[in-house]
C-alpha positions as CSV (number, residue, x, y, z in Angstrom):
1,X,215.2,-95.7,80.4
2,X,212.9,-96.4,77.6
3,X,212.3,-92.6,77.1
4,X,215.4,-91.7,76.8
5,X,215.6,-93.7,73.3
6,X,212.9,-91.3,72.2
7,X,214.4,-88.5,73.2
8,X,217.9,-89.2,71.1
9,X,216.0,-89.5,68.6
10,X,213.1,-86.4,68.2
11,X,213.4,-86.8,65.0
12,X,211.3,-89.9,65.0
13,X,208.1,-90.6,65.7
14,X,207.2,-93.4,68.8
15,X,208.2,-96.4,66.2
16,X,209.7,-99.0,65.7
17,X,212.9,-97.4,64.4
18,X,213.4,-96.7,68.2
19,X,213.0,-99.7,69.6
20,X,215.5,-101.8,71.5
21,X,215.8,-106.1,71.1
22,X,213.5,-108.0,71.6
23,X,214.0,-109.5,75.4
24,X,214.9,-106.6,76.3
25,X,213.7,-104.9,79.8
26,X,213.1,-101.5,80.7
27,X,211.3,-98.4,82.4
28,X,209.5,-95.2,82.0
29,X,207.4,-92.5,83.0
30,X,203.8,-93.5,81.3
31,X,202.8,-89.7,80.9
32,X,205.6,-88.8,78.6
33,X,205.0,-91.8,76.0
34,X,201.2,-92.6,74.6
35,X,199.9,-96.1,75.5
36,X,200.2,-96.9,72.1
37,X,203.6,-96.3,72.3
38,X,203.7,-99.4,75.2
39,X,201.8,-101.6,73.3
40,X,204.2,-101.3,70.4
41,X,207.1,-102.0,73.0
42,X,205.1,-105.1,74.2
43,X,203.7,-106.4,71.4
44,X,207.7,-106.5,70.0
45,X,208.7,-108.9,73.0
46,X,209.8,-105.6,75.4
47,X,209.0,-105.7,79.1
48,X,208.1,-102.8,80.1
49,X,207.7,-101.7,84.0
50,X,206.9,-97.8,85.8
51,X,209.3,-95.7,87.0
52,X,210.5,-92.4,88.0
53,X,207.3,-91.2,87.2
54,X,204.8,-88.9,87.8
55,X,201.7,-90.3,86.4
56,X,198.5,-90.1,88.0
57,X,196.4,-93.1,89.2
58,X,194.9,-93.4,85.8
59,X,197.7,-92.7,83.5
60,X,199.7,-95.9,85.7
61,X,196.5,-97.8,84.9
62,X,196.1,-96.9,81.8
63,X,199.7,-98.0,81.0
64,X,199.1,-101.6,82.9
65,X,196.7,-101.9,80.4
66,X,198.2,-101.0,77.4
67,X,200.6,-103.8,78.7
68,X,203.2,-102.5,81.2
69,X,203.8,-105.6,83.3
70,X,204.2,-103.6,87.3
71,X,206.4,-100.8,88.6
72,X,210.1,-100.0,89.6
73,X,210.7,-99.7,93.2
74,X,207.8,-98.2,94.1
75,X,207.0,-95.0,96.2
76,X,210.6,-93.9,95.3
77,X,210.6,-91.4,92.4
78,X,206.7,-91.6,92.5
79,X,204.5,-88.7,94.0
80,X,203.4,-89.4,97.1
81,X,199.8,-90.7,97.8
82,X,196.7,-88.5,98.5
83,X,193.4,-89.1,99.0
84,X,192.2,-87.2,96.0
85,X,195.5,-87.8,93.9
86,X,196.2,-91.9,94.7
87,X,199.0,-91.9,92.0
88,X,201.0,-94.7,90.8
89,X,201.7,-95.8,93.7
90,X,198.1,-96.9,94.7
91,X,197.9,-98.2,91.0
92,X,200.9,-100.8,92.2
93,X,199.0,-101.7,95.2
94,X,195.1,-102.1,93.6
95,X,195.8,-103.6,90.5
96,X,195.4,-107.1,90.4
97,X,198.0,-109.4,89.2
98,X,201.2,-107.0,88.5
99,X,204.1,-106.9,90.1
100,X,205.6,-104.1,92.0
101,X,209.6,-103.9,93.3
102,X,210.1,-102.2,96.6
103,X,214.0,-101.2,98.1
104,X,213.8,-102.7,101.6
105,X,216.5,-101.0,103.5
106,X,215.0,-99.3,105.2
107,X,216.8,-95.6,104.5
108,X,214.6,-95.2,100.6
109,X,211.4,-96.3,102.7
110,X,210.9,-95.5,106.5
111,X,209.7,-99.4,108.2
112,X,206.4,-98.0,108.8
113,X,205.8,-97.3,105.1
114,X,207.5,-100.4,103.7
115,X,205.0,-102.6,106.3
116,X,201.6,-100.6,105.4
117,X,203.0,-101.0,101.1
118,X,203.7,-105.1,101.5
119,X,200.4,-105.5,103.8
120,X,198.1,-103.3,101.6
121,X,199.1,-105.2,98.4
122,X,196.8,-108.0,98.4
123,X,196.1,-108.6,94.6
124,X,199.5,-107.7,93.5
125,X,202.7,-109.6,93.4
126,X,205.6,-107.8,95.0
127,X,209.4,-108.3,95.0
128,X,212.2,-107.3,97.0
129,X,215.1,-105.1,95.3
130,X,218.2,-103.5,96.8
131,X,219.1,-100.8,94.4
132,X,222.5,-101.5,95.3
133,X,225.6,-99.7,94.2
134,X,229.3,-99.8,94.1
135,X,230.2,-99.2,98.0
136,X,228.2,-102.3,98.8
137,X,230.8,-104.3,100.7
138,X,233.5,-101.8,99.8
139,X,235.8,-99.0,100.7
140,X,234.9,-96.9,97.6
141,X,233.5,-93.2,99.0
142,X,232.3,-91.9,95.5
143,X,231.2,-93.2,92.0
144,X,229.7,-91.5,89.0
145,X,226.1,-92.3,88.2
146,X,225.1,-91.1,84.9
147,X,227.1,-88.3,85.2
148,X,226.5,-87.6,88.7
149,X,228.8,-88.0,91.8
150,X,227.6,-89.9,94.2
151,X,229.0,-90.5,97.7
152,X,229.5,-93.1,99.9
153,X,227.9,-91.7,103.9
154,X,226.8,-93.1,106.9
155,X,225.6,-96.5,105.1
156,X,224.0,-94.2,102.2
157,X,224.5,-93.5,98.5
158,X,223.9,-89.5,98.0
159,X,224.5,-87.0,96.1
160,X,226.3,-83.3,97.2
161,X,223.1,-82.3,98.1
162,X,221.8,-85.5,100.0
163,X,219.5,-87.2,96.6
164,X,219.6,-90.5,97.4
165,X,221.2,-92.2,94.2
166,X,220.9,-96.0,95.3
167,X,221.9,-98.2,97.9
168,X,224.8,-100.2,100.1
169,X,221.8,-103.3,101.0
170,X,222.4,-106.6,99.9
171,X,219.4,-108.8,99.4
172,X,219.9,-110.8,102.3
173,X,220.2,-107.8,104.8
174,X,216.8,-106.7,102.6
175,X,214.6,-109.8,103.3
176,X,215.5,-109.6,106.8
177,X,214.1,-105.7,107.2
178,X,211.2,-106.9,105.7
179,X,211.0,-110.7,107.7
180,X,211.7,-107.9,111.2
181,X,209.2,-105.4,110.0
182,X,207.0,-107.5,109.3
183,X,207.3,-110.0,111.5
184,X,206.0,-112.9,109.0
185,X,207.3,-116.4,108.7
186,X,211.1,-116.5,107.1
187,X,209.8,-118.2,103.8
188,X,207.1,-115.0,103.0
189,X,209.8,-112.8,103.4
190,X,212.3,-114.9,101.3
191,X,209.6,-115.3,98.6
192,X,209.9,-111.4,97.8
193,X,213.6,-112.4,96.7
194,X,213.4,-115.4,95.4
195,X,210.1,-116.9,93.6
196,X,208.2,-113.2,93.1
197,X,211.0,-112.2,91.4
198,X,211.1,-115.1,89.2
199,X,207.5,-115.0,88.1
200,X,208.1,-111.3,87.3
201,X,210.8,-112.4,84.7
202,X,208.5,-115.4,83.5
203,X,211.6,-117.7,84.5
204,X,211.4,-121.2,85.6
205,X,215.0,-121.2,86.0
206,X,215.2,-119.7,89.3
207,X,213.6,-118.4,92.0
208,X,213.0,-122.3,93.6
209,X,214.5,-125.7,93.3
210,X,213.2,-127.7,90.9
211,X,214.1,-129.8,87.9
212,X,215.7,-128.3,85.1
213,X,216.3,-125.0,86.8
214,X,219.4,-123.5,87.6
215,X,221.8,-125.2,90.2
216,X,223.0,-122.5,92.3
217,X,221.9,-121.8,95.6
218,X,222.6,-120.2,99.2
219,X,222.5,-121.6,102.9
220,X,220.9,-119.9,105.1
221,X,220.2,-120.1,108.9
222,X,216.6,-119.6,111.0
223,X,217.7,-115.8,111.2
224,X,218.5,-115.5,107.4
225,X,222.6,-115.0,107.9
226,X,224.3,-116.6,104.8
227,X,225.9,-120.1,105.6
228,X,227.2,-121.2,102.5
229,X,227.2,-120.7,98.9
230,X,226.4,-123.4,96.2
231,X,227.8,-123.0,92.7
């Protein structure tokens, strides 16, 4: 995280001696940095996005301002929303224009809350991620995760005291929580996975057919289940 560059080096202040590449894409928690401090990030080509955070409604704004362009899988490693406390969350939801990612499978966020967060966001842009880990599609029963074990159980990535640390959803098994949960038209759901995404990278490369984007694609069938893959 983009913190954590700050906090190998305490010696420094928030500056550009800290600073990854340009092009470069990260996250952080908006009430340990100033906004300043995103700005600078920003203005030196960084993408910057929310995350594991627990900034109030008007420090997540603030940062959206200052230039953060949405949040990382939101309501997961967020405080939860009150009526007097909204939190980043609601930021996500109310703020017009930014992006949001959201883990659709359905173990980080119970249906009900993943079908009131997609329905309620009606100025924002969201996108579908899987948070997906190394036991996706494999036998392997444990992994480190920055220095944490993880284990593989019951279809869930946890650690020995049952943290979630990621997930075993591909994206297809992900767009078709949300196209069930929702019960929208195939193409809204595939949207969140394909095109949302896309425009959250500022890509015209992929995300949709077109000219001069990238020529790889997948078949899929009425129900989403993978047909074929093009290369």
């Amino acid at each position: 995280m983009i913190q954590a560059l700050a906090a190998d080096r305490p010696d420094q202040p928030f500056g550009k001696a800290i600073l990854p590449r340009r092009g470069w894409r990260g996250r952080l928690a908006p009430e340990v940095v100033p906004s300043s401090f995103i700005r600078l990030l920003v203005e030196n080509g960084i993408m910057v996005n929310i995350g594991h955070t627990n900034a109030t409604y008007e420090e997540a704004s603030e940062a959206l301002r200052a230039g953060a362009r949405g949040f990382t899988h939101i309501a997961n490693a967020m405080p939860a929303m009150e009526a007097r406390r909204p939190g980043a969350t609601v930021a996500a939801l109310t703020t017009k224009e930014y992006f949001f990612g959201i883990i659709a499978d359905s173990v980080h966020i119970h249906p009900a809350m993943l079908e009131m967060l997609l329905t309620a966001a009606m100025v924002s842009i969201p996108y579908v991620v899987t948070d997906a880990m190394p036991p996706l599609k494999s036998n392997i029963e444990s992994f480190e995760l920055v220095g944490t074990k993880v284990y593989s159980r019951n279809g869930r990535c946890e650690t020995s005291d049952g943290r979630l640390a990621g997930s075993q959803c591909d994206m297809l098994s992900a767009l078709r929580n949300v196209w069930r949960i929702l019960d929208c038209k195939s193409a809204v759901a595939l949207r969140l996975g394909t095109l949302n995404p896309a425009l959250f990278l500022q890509s015209t490369k992929i995300g949709s057919l077109r000219p001069g984007a990238v020529d790889s694609f997948i078949v899929i069938d009425d129900n989403l289940e993978l047909i074929d893959v093009v290369i």
